[in-house]
N, C-alpha and C positions, 0 to 999 in steps of 0.2 A: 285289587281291593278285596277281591273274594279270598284269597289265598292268606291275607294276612288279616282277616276275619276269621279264617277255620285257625291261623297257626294263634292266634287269641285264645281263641277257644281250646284248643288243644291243652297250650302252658295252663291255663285257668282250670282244666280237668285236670292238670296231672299235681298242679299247689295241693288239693285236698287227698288226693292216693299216699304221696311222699309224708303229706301230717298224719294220714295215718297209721303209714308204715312206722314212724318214730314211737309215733302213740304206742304200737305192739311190741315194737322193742323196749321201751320205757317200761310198759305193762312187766314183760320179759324180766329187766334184771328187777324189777318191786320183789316180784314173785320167787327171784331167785334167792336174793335178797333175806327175803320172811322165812324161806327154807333154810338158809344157813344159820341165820340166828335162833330158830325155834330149835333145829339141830342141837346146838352149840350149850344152849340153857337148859335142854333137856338132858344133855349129858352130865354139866352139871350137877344138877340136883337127882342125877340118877343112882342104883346103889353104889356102883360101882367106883364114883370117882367122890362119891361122900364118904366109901370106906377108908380113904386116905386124906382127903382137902379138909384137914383139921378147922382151915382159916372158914370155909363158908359152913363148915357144920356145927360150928360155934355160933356165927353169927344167926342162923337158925333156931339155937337152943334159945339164946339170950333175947332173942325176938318178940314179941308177942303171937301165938298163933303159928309161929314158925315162918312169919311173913320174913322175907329179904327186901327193900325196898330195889326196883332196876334201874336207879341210878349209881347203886353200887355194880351193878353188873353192869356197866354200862363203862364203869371207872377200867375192867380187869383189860387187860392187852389186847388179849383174844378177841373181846368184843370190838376193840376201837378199831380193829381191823376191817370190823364187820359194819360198824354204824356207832355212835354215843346221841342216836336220837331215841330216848324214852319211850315217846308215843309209839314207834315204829316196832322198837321191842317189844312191849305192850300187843299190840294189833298181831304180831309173829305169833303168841303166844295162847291166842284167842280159844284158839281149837284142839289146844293139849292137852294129850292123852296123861302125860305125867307130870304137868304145873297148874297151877291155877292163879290167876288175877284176885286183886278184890275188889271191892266193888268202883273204888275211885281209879283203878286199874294204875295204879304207884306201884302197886307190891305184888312178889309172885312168891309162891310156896306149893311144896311138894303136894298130891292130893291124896296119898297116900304112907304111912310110915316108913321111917327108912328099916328095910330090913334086917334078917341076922348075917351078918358078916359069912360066908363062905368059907370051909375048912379048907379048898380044894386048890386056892389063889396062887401057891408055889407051882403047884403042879401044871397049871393052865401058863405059866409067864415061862417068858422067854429071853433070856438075858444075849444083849449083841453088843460086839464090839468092835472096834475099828473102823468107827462112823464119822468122818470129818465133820468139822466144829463149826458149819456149816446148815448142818442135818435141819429136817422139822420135821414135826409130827404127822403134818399132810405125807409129807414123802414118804417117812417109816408104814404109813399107814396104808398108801397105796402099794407098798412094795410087801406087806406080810399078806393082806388082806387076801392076796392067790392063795391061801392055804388054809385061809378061814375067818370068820368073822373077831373084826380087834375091837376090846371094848376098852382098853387103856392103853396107852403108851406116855410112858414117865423117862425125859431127858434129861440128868442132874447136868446144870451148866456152871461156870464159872460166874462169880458173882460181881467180880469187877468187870469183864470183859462180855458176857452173855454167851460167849463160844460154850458148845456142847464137851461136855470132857471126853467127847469121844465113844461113849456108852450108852445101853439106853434100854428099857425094860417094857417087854412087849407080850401085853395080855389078852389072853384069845377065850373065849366064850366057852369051848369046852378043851379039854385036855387033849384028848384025839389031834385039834387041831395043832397046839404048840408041838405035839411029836412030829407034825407032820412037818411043821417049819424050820424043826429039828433037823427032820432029811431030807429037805428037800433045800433048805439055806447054809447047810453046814460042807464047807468047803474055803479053810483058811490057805491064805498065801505062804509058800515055804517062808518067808521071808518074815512071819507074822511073828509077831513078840510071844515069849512061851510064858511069861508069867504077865498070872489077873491084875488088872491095875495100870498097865504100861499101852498109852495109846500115842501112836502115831496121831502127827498132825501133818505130816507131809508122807505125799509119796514118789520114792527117786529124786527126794532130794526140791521136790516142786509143793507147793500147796494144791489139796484135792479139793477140786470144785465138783457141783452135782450137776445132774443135767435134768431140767427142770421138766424137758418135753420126751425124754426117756427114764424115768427115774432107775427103772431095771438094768439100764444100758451095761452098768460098769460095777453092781451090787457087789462083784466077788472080789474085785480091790477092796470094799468096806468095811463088809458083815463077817465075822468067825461065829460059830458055834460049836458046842462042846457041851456033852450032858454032865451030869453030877460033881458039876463046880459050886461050889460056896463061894458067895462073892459080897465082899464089904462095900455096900455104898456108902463111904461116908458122908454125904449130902444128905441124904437119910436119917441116916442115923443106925442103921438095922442090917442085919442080914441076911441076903436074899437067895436063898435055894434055888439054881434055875441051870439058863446054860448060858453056851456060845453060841453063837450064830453065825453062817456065813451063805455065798451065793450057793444053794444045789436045793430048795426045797423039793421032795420025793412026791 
């Protein structure tokens, strides 16, 4: 009788240790949660990606106050990834440095002007190719990021199919850095197409998949780089001074 009075007691202590344990983990991804998204919006409406995101720097102008309501940001891809719950966005966004709420906490807008566009934007990007149609911007991002801090990355994709065309343009916070991803990623396969424009989507003949728990693993079948190519996006629309890229950053 005594024994299955302690082993009572026992389960009975360990019901409120395991609610807890859940509770810090639940706490855990909230927290994780509000950091991705507050990340996500902040890059948004930072210079950077409103020198090019004609779509939300419009809807800014045309705004009152420069207000964006975040049920529109809540509509873009990126975010449904992350949550399409308002409030949640909202509350992410509390304590930034670079958005601000109003007062019904519906709408966020920059707290500061957007500033003068940078003369220096060719010189800092990095143009890579032979990236399977696969790619995203988390992976490019964890794979340049060894050579220096990335504040864009632009993948023009196909518009029927969403696959990557294979290319993809890679901006680094000072110039020093994009040299360095110069040589230290620039290392194309004999086998690599010699003219701009022409990307593999297989290789040997197989479709190239990425490896999601190595991203670096197999970079030099992907990435070519090469300095002082002119290269036509036409996704874009523009012309992009930049380079090749491939696996050996220096």
């Amino acid at each position: 009788m005594i024994n299955s009075e302690r082993g009572a007691t026992n389960a009975a202590a360990a019901e409120p240790s395991d609610k807890k344990e859940m509770e810090k983990k639940k706490r855990s991804r909230v927290k994780q949660l509000l950091s991705e998204v507050k990340k996500q919006v902040e890059f948004w409406f930072g210079d950077v990606n409103l020198s090019k995101d004609r779509f939300l720097k419009k809807l800014m102008e045309e705004s009152d106050r420069g207000y964006v309501d975040i049920s529109v940001l809540a509509s873009f891809n990126r975010m449904k990834q992350l949550t399409t719950d308002t409030k949640l966005i909202a509350r992410a966004l509390k304590n930034s440095s670079v958005v601000e709420l109003n007062l019904e906490g519906t709408k966020v807008r920059r707290q500061l002007p957007i500033g003068k566009l940078p003369n220096d934007v060719d010189s800092r990007t990095v143009y890579v190719e032979l990236l399977p149609k696969d790619v995203t911007h988390s992976w490019i991002e964890r794979v340049f990021t060894k050579c220096g801090n990335v504040v864009y990355v632009s993948i023009p994709r196909y518009k029927s199919s969403g696959d990557s065309k294979g290319f993809a343009f890679v901006e680094f916070e000072k110039e020093e850095q994009a040299q360095k991803a110069i040589e230290m990623l620039n290392n194309p396969p004999e086998d690599a197409p010699r003219k701009p424009g022409i990307f593999p989507k297989t290789l040997h003949r197989k479709p190239i998949s990425l490896s999601a728990d190595n991203p670096a693993s197999r970079i030099g079948d992907f990435i070519w780089c090469r300095c002082n190519i002119e290269v036509k996006d036409s996704a874009a629309k523009c012309i992009y001074p930049g380079f090749f890229t491939s696996m050996c950053c220096r």
